[in-house]
N, C-alpha and C positions, 0 to 999 in steps of 0.2 A: 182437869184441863183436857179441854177434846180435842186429840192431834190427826190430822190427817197428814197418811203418805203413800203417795204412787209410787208405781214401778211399771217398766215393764217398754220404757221409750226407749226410741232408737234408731237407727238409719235405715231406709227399709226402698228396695225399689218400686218404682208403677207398678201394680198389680198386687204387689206382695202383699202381706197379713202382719198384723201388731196385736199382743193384749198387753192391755191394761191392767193394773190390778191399783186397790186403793185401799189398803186398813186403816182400820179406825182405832184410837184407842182413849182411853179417858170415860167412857162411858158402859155400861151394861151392855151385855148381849138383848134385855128385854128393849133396854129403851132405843139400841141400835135400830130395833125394828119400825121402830114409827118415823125415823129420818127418811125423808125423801131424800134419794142419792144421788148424782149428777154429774156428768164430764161437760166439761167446757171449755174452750179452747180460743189462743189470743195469737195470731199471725202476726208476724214484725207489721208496725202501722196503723194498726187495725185494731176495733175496740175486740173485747172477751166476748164471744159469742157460745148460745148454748148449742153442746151438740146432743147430750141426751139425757133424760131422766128415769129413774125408775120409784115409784110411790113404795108406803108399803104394802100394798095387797099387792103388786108385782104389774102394775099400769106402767104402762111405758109409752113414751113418748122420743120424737127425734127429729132434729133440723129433715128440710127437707132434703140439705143436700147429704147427707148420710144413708138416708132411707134404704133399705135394703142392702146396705154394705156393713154397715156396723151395728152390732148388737152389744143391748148392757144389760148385767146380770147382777144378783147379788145373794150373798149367801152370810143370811143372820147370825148363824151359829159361829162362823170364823169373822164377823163384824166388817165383812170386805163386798168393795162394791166391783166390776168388772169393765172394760169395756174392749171385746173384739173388734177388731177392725180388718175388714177385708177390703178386698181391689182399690188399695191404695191410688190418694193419685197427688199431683205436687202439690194441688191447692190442697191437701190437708194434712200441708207443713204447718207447725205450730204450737206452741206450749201447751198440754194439756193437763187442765186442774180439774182436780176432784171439788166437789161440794158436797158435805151431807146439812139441810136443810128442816129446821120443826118451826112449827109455829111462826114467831117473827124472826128467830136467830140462826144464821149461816157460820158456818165453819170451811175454812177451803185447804187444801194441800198448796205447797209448794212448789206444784208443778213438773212436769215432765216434758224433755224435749219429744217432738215425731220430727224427723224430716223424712220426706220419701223424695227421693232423685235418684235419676242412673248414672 
């Protein structure tokens, strides 16, 4: 059974910095590697929107509204995907799930709160 769980949420102000972090478990470190990995994040109201992905030859992709604030990393051998986040700002208050993704089947975490206010 493949479990995902984050860490790493929390109250943060304008400007400030968060990581993420997301283990995987239930599956191989080999086969860990071919999951595409993914943060995605769901605002009170408002559908799950993606904010990044990481393939596995290490393509990465990102909302636009992230771009250059937060970066996603992941590291095979500990089966964990990452996501930094810098100069926070209020609009990227919101539960953030892990995804790890193959072929047709998704797996996602249980979420983590962000809020960022002063």
């Amino acid at each position: 059974q493949v479990q995902l769980v984050e860490s790493g949420g929390g109250l943060v102000q304008p400007g400030g910095s968060l990581s993420l972090s997301c283990g995987v478990s239930g599956i191989s470190v080999n086969s860990f590697s071919f999951y595409v990995m993914g943060w995605y994040r769901q605002a009170p109201g408002k559908q799950r929107e993606l904010v990044a992905t990481i393939a596995p030859g290490g393509t990465r992709n990102y909302a636009d509204s992230v771009k250059g604030r937060f970066a996603i990393s992941r590291d095979n051998a500990q089966k964990t995907a990452y996501l930094q986040m810098n100069s926070l700002k209020p609009e990227d208050t919101a539960v953030y799930y892990c995804n790890a993704h193959i072929i047709q089947t998704d797996y996602w975490g249980q979420g983590t709160q962000v809020t960022v206010s002063s």
